[in-house]
C-alpha positions, 0 to 999 in steps of 0.5 A: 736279622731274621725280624728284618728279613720278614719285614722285607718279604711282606713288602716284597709280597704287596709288589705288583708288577707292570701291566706289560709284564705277563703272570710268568715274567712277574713271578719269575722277576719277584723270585729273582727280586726276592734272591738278592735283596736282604736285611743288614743292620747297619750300627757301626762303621765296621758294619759299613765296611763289612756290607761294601766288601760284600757288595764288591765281591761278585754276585753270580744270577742262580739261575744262569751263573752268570755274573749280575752288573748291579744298576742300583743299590737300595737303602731303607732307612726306619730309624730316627731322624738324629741319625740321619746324618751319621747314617748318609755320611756312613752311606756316602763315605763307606757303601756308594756303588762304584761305577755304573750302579746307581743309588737311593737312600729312602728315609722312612719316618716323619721328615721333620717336626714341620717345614722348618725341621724338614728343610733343615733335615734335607740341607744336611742331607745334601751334604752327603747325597745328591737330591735324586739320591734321596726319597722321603716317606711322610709317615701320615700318607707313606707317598717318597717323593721323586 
């Protein structure tokens, strides 16, 4: 946990904010970024049920007490391409946000060997996520495509 969290805070910290946001209003949005995004390890189904009860309780705003409507919910997946499909299936079945909340699934490794094992990694994937649910990272160029 405490790896993961520290791997989450130096990407958090390479963030830039819009042109249209003042210094004030991005410092004050990368505080409120930084107090509810977090590491979870995801190994078994039991840890996927255990993270979808702790998304479906409440999330109270620090600052105001209100209630936060969550819009999207984010998972960053470093792991070998084998677990791909345990792990979409997992996600689909056991943590998709109910109601307005959208979802991403970004797969951070190489996408295949070449064309032929990248097609096939992302007709398994369609099995369990919609495309726009899906972002791919090339290890070679770190770009997701949208």
């Amino acid at each position: 946990m405490e790896q993961g969290t520290a791997i989450i805070n130096g990407h958090v910290a390479a963030i830039h904010c819009k042109n249209t946001w003042t210094e004030t209003q991005c410092a004050d949005g990368m505080t409120r970024f930084q107090e509810v995004i977090q590491y979870v390890q995801l190994k078994s189904e039991g840890d996927f049920i255990s993270l979808q009860t702790t998304l479906s309780a409440p999330q109270i705003d620090p600052q105001s007490g209100h209630v936060l409507q969550e819009t999207l919910r984010v998972f960053y997946l470093s792991v070998s391409p084998s677990l791909y499909d345990g792990l979409a299936s997992s996600i689909n079945r056991l943590v998709r946000p109910e109601g307005i909340g959208e979802m991403r699934v970004v797969f951070e490794k190489p996408f295949g060997r070449d064309l032929r094992s990248a097609v096939a990694l992302s007709a398994m994937l369609a099995e369990h996520l919609e495309e726009p649910e899906i972002f791919r990272v090339s290890e070679s160029k770190m770009n997701c495509n949208y």
